[in-house]
N, C-alpha and C positions, 0 to 999 in steps of 0.2 A: 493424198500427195502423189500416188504412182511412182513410187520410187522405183527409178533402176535395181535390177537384179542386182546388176554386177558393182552399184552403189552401197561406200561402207560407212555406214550411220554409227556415231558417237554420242552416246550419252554423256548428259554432262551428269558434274556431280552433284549429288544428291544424298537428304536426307533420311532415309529407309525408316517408316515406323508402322508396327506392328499395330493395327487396328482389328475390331470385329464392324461388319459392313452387314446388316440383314438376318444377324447370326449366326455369318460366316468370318473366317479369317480370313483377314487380307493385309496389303503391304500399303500404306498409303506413302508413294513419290513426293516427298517436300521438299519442294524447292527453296532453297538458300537465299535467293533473290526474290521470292516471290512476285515472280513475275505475269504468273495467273492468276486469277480468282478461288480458282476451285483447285482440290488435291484430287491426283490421278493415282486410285487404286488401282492394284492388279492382284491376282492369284498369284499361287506358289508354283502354278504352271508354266506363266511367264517368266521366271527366275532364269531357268537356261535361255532365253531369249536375249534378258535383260543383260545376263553372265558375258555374251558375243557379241554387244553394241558397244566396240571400243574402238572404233577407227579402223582396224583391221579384217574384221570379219564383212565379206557381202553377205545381202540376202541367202544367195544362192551357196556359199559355205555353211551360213547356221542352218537349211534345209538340211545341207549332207548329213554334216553333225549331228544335227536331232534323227537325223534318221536311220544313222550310221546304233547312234546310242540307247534310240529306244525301241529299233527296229522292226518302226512301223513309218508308213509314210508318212512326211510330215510336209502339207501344205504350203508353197510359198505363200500364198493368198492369206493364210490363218499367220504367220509371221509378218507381210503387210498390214494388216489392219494392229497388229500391236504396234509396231511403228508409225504409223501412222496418225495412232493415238495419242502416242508421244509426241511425236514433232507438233499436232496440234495443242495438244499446254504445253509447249517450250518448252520439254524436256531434253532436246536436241541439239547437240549443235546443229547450225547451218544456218542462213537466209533468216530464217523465218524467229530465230531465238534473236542473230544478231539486231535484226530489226526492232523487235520488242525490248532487247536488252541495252538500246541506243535510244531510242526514247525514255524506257527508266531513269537511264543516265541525265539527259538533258532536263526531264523534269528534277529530279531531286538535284543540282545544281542550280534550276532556277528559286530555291526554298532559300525564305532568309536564314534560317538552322535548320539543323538538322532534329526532327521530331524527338520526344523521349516515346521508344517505342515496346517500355515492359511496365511503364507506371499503371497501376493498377489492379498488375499479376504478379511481378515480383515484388513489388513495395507499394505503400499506399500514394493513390493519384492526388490527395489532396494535404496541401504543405502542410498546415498543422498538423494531421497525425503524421505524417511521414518525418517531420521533426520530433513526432514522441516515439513513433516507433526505433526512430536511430539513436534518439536518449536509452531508451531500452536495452540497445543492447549493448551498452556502454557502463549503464548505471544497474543491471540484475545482476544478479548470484551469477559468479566466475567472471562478470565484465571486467574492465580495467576501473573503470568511471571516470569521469570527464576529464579530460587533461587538462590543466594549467598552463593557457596556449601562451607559444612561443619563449617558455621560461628556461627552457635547457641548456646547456652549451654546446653549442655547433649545429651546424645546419645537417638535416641528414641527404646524402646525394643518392640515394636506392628506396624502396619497395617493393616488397611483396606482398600482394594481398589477397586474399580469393575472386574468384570470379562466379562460383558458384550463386544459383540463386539466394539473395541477401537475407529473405527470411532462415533460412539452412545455413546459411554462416554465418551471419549477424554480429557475432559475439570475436569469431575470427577477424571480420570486417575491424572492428571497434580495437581490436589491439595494434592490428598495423596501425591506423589513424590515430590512437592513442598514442602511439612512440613516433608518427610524424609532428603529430601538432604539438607536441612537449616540444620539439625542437625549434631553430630559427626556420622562419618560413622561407621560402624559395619563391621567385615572380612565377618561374614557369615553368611546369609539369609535362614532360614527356610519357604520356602512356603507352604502353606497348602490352597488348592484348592479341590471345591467339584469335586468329581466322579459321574460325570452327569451318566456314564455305572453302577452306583453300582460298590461298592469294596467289595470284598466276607469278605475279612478276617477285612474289615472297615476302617482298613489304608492300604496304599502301599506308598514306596519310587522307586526311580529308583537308577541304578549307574551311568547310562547314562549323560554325557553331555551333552550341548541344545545349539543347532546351532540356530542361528538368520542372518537376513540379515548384523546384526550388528557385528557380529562373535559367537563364542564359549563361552559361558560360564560354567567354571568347578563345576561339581558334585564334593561335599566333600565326599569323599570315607571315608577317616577317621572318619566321623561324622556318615555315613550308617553305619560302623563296630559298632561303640560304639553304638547306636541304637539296632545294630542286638545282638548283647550282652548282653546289658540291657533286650530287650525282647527273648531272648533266643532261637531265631527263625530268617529266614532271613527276614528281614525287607524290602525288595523288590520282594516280591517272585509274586507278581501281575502287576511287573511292566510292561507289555504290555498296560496297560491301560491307559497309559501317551502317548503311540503312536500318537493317534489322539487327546486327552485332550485340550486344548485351555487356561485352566484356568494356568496353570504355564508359557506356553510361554508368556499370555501376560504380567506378570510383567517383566519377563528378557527383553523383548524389553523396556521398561520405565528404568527399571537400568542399564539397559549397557548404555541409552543413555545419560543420566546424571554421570556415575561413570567410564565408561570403560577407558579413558584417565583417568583417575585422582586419580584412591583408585581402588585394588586388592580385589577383593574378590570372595567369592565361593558360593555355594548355596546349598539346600538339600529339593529337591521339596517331596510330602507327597499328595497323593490323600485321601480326605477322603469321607466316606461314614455313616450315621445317622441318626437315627430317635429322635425327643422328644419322641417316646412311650421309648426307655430305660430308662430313668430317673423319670417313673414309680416307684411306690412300688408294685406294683405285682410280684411275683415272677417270672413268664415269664420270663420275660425282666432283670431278676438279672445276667445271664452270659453276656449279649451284654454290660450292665453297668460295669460288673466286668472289661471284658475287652476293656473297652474304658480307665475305671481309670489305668487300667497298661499300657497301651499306654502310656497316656498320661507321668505315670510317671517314665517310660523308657525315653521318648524324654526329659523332665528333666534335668534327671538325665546323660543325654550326653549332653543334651547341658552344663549342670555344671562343666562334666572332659575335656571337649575341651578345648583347651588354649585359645580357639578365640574366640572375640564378638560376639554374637550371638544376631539378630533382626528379632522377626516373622513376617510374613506378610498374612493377610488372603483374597483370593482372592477371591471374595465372590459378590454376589449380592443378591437381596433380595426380593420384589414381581413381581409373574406371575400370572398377570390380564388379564382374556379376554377369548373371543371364541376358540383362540388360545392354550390356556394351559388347556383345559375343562371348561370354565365357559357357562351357554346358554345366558346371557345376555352382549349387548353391551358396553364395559367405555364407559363413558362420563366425561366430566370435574367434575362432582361431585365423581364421584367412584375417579379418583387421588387422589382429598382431602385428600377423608376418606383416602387411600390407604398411603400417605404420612403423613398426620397425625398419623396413628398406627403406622410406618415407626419411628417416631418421638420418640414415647414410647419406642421401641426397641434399637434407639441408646442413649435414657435418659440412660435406664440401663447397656451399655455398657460405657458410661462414669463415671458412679458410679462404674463400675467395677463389677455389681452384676451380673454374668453368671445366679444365678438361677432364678432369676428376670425374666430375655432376656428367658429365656428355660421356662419358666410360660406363659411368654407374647405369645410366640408361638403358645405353646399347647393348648391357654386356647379356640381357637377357632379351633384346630387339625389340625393347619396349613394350614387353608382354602387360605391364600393367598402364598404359595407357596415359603416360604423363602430356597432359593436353596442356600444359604450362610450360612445357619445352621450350617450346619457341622464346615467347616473351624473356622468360629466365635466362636465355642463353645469347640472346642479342642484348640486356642490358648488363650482363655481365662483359661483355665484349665493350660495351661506352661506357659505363658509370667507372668514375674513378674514385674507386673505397681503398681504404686500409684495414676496413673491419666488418663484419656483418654481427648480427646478432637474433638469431631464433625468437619469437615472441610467442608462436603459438603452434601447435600440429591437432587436426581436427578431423571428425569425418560425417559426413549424410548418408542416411539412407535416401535410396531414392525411390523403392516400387516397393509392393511386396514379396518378391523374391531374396529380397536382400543386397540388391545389389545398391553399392554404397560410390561413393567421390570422395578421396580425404585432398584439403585445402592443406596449407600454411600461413604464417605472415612471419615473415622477417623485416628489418633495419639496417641500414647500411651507413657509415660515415665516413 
């Protein structure tokens, strides 16, 4: 590339994972958008390099830096060629990412749906087992088993459900959709799932429909318009980011397979993205707050001029404990405890209905355990309009073997 010295190159963001490469360790760069072919490993050498690519730093300050720090010369030429490497797989911003990341775009708008992009690895790619597999976790030891669809009183207007891989919550999955599909059905499903890539502008909708093994389930276009309306901007304008997302498909697999014979309806997936520091009083953070509340009170206020039922769903899960998600120490059966006991606190206050409570509980240790459902939780507690919640389930995965675990939830809302 030849970049400028005095040129200060930004990494975008990225998903860091711990590989062995030859028998060695390395960091393999995953990209969020998958916008190249191939993953770009690096050493643990390049880390301070990687640590200085944030818009701020040139060339020629990370030279000082590293040489300042390990006080030996450190090549601009040898910092060139790692950058260099990056901006070639699109790890960069600039020219060359925006380019590739503006064709990704154009192609996956010209898709009549949007692909099912984990059938096969997180649940099975072919409809009949995938229909036995979701009986399964409905109808084994500790399921709900099959609900008696739509016999309950009242419609429910909330969900929560996990978002974790379906084989690993399965049974969590089956109790939210248990205590949905006992109720009156609803036309139209707003899901609201975190943006594991970040969302620049904090939400995104798509228009795309969502293919499943199951079939097609329809995008309410009508509902994206009065959205984009209300916020006075297109309310999808980041939808590449649902390309690979996992958090929306898994609920359409759970509702097609309980609804798709039997009640029509459509859906209106919403990636989102947030921190508790907005809900800060510092002034900072007063535009990121301003506009969360207009969000929110756009989506409102369309779900209000729709003809149609409308039922949120938050697809959400809730601590990343372990070696695994940066912790240096190993869980043990005691760290769960604690881990599902504070677990506990956070859906007290979600069945009192108190958001700022749940956004306190958070903060108040800066989200050391890693509630990746944040988001979703806290933007449909801000639109759904309940008088009650009610707890169905609190659960947890391991995920490696170090121990490090993910606990889910599922609650009901009316």
């Amino acid at each position: 590339m030849g970049m400028d010295a005095d040129v200060r190159p930004k990494l975008r963001q990225l998903d860091p994972v711990a590989l062995v490469l030859d028998g060695k360790a390395v960091i393999g760069l995953k990209d969020p958008l998958r916008l190249s072919a191939r993953m770009l490993c690096v050493t643990d050498e390049a880390i301070p390099v990687l640590a200085m690519l944030d818009g701020r730093h040139s060339l020629r300050d990370i030279q000082e830096l590293l040489t300042r720090e390990t006080g030996q010369l450190v090549m601009i030429g040898d910092i060139q060629a790692v950058v260099d490497q990056l901006d070639e797989a699109l790890l960069l911003e600039g020219e060359r990412f925006r380019t590739a990341y503006q064709i990704r775009v154009d192609d996956y708008r010209k898709q009549p749906f949007r692909p099912c992009s984990h059938a096969g690895t997180s649940y099975s790619a072919d409809p009949e087992a995938l229909r036995k597999e979701l009986r399964g976790f409905f109808e084994s030891d500790g399921g709900p088993g099959m609900p008696d669809l739509f016999s309950g009183q009242g419609r429910p207007v909330g969900l929560i459900a996990p978002h974790i891989d379906i084989r690993a919550g399965g049974r969590c999955f089956a109790r939210a959709y248990h205590a949905l599909g006992a109720g009156e059905p609803s036309d139209l499903y707003v899901i609201l799932g975190t943006g594991h890539s970040g969302v620049e502008g904090m939400f995104t909708a798509t228009s795309l429909d969502f293919q499943t093994p199951l079939g097609t389930v329809q995008t309410d276009r009508q509902m994206l318009d009065l959205l984009s309306q209300e916020l006075g901007k297109d309310a999808a304008s980041e939808e590449i980011l649902h390309a690979t997302e996992h958090v929306i498909e898994f609920q359409l697999v759970f509702l097609q397979f309980l609804m798709s014979e039997t009640h029509r309806f459509t859906v209106l997936p919403i990636l989102c993205s947030l921190s508790h520091h907005i809900f800060g009083n510092d002034g900072i953070t007063s535009g990121y707050r301003e506009r969360f509340h207009d969000f929110c009170a756009a989506l409102k206020e369309a779900a209000r001029k729709t003809s149609k039922s409308v039922c949120f769903i938050a697809s959400a899960d809730l601590d990343h404990i372990g070696p695994r998600y940066g912790d240096r120490s190993v869980p043990h059966s005691g760290t769960v405890r604690e881990s599902l006991a504070q677990d506990e606190k956070l859906l007290q206050c979600l069945e009192r209905l108190d958001v700022n409570a749940f956004i306190s509980q958070v903060a108040r240790d800066n989200d050391s355990r890693r509630v990746c459902g944040f988001s979703p939780i806290t933007t449909m507690l801000h639109c759904m309009e309940a008088s009650e919640g009610r707890i169905l389930g609190l659960d947890y995965a391991t995920v490696d073997d170090k121990n490090s675990f993910v606990s889910f939830s599922s609650m009901i809302f009316h």
